[in-house]
N, C-alpha and C positions, 0 to 999 in steps of 0.2 A: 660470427656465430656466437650465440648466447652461452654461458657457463652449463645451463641446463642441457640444452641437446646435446652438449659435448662429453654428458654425461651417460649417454643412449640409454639402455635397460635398466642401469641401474635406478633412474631414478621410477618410484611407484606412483602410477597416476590419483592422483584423489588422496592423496597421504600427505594429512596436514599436523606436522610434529610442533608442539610446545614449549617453548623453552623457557621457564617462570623459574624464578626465587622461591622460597619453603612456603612463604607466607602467602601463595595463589592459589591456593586449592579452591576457594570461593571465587576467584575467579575464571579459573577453568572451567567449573562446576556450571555454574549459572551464568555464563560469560560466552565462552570459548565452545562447551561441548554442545549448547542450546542453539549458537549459528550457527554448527555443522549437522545439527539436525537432520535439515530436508535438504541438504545439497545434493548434486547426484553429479556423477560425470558420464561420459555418453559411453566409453568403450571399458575397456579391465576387466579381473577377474570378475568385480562386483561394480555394480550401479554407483552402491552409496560414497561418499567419503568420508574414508575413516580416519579418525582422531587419535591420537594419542600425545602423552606431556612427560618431560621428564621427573616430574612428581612420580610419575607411575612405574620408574625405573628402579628395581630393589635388589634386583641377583643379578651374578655374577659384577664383572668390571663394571661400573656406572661408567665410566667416563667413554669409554670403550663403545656401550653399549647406546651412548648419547650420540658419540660422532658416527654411528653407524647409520642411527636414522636421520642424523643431520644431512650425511651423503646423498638416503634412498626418496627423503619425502622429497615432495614434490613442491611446498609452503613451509613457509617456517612463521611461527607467529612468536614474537620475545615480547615478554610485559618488564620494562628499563626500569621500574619503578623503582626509587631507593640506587639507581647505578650496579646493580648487584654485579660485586666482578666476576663470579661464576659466570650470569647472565650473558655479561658483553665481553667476555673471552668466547662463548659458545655462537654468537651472535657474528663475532670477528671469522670463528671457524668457514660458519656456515656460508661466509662470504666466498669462501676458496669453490664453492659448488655452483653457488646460486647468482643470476643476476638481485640488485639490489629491490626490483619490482615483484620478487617470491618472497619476499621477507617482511610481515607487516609488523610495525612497531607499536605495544600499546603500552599505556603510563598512566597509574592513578590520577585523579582531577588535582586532588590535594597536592603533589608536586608543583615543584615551581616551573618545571620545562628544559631545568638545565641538561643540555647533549654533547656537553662538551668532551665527556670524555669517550665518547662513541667514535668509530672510526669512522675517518673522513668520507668515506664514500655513505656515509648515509645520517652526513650531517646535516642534511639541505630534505631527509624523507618525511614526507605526513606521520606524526604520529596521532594512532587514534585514544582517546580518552576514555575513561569509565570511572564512573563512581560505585557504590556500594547501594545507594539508595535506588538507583535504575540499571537493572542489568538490560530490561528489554531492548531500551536506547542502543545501548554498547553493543549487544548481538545483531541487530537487525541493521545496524551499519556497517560491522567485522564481516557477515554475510555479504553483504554487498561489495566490499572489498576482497572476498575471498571468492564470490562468483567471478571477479576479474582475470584471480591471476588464475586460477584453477582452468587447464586446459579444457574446458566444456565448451566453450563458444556457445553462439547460435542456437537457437532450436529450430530443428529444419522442419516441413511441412509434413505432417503427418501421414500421409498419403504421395508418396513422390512420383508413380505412372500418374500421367493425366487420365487414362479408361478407369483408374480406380477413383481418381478426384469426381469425375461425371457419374458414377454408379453413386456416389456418398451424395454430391446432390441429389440424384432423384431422389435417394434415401430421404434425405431432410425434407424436400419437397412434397411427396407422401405423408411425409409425416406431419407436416404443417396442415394439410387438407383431412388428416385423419384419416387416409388411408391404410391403416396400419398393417394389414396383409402384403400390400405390394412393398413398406420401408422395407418389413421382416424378409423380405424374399433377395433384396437390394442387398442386404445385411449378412444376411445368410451366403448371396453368391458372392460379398467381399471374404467375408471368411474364409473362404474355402479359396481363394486366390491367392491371399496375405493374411495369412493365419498369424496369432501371437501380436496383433496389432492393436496397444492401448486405445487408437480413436475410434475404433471398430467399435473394441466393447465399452468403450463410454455411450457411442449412442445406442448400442443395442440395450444397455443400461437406461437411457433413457428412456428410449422406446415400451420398455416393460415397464417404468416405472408409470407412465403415461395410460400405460392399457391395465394397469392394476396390478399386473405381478411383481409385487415388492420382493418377496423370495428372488426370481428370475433376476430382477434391477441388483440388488446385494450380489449375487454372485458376479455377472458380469462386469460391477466396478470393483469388484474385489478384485478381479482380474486386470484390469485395466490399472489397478495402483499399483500391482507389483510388476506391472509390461512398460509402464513409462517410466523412461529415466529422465526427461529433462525437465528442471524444476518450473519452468513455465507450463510443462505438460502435465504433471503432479501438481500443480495449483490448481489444475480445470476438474479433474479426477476427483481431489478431493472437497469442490465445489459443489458437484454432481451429488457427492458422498452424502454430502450437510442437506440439499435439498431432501433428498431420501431419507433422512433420519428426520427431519422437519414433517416431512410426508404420511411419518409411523409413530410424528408427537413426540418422537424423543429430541426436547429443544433443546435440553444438555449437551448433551452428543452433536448436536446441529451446529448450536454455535460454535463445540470443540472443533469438529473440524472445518469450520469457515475460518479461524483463528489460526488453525495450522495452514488452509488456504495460501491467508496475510503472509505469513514466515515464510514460505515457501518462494514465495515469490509477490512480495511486497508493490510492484511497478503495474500488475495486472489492473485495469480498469472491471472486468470481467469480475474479478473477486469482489469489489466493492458493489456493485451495483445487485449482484445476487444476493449479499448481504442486508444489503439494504432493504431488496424485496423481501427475504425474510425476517428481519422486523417487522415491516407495515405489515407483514400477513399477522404477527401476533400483535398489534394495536400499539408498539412499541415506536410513533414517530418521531421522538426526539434520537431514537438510538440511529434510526433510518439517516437523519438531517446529520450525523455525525460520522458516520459511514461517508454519505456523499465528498465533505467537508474535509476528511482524509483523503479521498481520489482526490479531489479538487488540487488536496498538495502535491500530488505526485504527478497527473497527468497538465495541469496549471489551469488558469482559471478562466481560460476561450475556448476549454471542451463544452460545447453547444447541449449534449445533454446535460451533462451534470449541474450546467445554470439552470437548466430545464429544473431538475430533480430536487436544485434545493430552491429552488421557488414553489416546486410542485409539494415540497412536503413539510415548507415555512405555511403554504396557504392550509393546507391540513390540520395543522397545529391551532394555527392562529382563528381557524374559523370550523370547529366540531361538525358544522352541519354539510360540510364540502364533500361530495362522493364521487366526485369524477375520478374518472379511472385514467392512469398518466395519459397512454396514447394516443387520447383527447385531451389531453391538456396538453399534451407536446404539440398537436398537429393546431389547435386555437391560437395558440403560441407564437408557431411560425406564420401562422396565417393574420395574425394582429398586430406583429410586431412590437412595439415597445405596451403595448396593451394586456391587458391580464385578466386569460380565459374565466368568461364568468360572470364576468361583469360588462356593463353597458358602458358603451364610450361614453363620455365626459365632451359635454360642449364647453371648449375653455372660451372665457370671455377676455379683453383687453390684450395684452402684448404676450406672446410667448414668453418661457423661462427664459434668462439669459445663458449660453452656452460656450464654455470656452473653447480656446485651441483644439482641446481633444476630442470634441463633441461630448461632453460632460456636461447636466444641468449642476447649475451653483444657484446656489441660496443668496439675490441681492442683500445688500445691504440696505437697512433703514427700511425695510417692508414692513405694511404693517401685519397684525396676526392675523387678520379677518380676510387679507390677501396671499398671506404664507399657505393659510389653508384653502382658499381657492384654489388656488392654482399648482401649488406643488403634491396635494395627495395624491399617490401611488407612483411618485418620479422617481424616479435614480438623479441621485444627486453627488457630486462630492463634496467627504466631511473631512473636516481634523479631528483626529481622536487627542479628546482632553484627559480620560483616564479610563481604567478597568478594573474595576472593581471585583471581587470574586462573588459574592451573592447576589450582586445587582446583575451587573453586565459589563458593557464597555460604552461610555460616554461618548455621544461626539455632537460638536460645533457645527452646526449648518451654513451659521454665521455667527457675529460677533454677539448678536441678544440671542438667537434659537441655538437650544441646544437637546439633541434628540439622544436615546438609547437603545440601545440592542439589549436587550433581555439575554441574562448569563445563561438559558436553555438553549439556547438559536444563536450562540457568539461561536461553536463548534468547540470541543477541543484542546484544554491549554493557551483559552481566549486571554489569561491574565499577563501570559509573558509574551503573546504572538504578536499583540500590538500596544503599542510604546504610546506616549504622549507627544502630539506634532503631526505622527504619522498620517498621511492621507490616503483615506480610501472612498470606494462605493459604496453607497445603502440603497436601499429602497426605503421612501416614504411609505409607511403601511397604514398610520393613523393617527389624525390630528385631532384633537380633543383633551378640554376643559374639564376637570374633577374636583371636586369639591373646591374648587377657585385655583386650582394650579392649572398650569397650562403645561400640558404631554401629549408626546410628539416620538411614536413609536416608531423603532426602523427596527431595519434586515439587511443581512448583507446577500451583496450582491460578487 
């Protein structure tokens, strides 16, 4: 049995205590209290989890008053930094309650890493790092670690009878065909079965937003953000929210909350690709192709739309007069296969590209350029990245004479430190051509 359930009531669920040195208060601040933000837990007196540090401790006994919430939290988070032996005496305490996986350890960058003087049982633990110059980093990792240990689990299905799952599709179904009388009736009869249910009033929220009553949509999501507790469900809510504030031109407010979206729950695909539609609705497609290029990191890079999405809004960029709308460029897509909607096959003349083990085209060797551009425009090829430049882009080797670039708009996100020199990846050939007697040879990634 764990240190913690042997603890029963006493310990408070969602009560994440701080145990820092004098000199954390900016860490706390922008650190520690910005990942407890949007966490929620499912049951307690309250949804959210609440935070407190021993910075914040000034009456009565401190010390007293520190092992009390060492006992009741439920996390403990110590920043080692400097060995503070307050710190790792409170650190040693909290071991007496806690298994060592409720306890997360974090340590300025600029430390060397030494733990030696940490007791043994969490000399072998991850410590997480932070700097001064990126809190964001530091939070949005701590969150993620503190989604773990924090007893929330899962998020279970928003509708758990099946007669209320089958009333919510016809809901949707209705609603897709523009029936919007029979969703509202579908809506209405869930209500009144399981009342107080955030997915209820999200789509009734949608619903209004859809038939025009932005008034009706605002109330109902207003509803619906303080009825969901789990932070996967409070990142669709306040999705919902941004579209609606999008909807009423308020594109401050829009992006604020697709941003709090992201924090909330950083793994959702959902977040990113709403986002993404709202840029291209404001003509903004480089922010759209950065959007994708973050899912991309988190769901990996064989999610079938999102290859869709940044091919779909690399060809938008690269080509002003392009207006196809995606779900015909998705559906060309599948239907063309290695082909790109839009364009008229290509009768290749002579030998196919060469293709290795992986099924990857490579750029021969000793070709000439009059055949490099025959035959490899618009290929996926693999390159070696020669370097990355911050106003250019990121170079890369096709082979030993061609050497192509990714434009630093279309490299995503922290293109300079993401890829190294050697590194091997995929492009897409987008354009081979001659300029003022140089020869350039545009990619994308793929």
């Amino acid at each position: 049995m764990s240190k913690s359930s042997d603890m029963g009531d006493l310990v408070e669920q969602g009560f994440v205590f701080s145990v820092l040195p004098p000199t954390s208060a900016k860490l706390y601040k922008h650190g520690i209290a910005t990942a407890i933000q949007d966490l929620t837990v499912p049951q307690g007196e309250s949804n959210q989890v609440r935070s407190e540090s021993s910075l914040e401790i000034e009456e009565g006994n401190i010390s007293e008053e520190v092992f009390a919430r060492l006992q009741r939290s439920e996390t403990v988070v110590a920043d080692i930094t400097g060995l503070h032996p307050q710190v790792i005496c409170r650190v040693g305490t909290a071991l007496a309650f806690k298994d060592a996986k409720n306890l997360i350890l974090v340590q300025s960058s600029d430390e060397n890493g030494d733990t030696g003087d940490l007791p043994q049982e969490l000399q072998n633990l991850a410590i997480l790092t932070y700097t001064h110059q990126d809190w964001t980093t530091f939070s949005n990792e701590l969150q993620h670690r503190l989604s773990k240990t924090l007893r929330a689990g899962p998020a279970p299905h928003p509708l758990q009878r099946p007669e209320h799952r089958q009333k919510m599709d016809r809901a949707l179904g209705s609603m897709a065909k523009k029936d919007w009388p029979t969703a509202e009736l579908y809506l209405e009869k869930l209500d009144s079965e399981q009342p107080e249910n955030w997915y209820i009033q999200t789509q009734w929220g949608v619903l209004d937003r859809k038939t025009g009553d932005l008034h009706g949509a605002q109330a109902h999501l207003d509803q619906a953000s303080r009825l969901a507790v789990f932070k996967e469900h409070k990142a669709v809510v306040f999705v919902e929210l941004a579209i609606l504030e999008a909807e009423k031109k308020n594109t401050a407010k829009a992006e604020e909350l697709f941003n709090r979206a992201r924090r909330t729950d950083s793994t959702n695909r959902h977040v990113y690709l709403a986002c993404a539609d709202f840029y291209d609705g404001l003509g903004s497609l480089e922010r759209s192709l950065e959007q994708i290029t973050a899912m991309m990191q988190v769901v990996g890079k064989g999610d079938k739309e999102a290859q869709a999405r940044a091919e779909y809004y690399t060809r938008k960029i690269t080509q002003p007069g392009f207006s196809m709308a995606f779900k015909e460029f998705e559906r060309q897509l599948a239907a063309r296969g290695a082909g790109t909607p839009g364009d008229k096959p290509v009768r290749r003349r002579g030998p196919r590209p060469p293709v290795s083990h992986q099924g990857i085209n490579r750029v021969p060797k000793h070709i000439t350029w009059n055949e490099f551009k025959a035959r490899f425009t618009g290929a996926v090829v693999e390159g070696e990245v020669n370097n990355a430049h911050p106003s250019m882009g990121v170079f890369v080797y096709l082979n030993p004479e061609f050497k192509g670039l990714i434009f630093h708009k279309f490299a995503g996100p922290g293109f300079e430190t993401r890829f190294k020199s050697g590194q091997k990846i995929r492009v897409r050939i987008k354009k081979i051509y001659t300029s003022q007697g140089t020869r350039k040879i545009d990619l994308a990634l793929v």
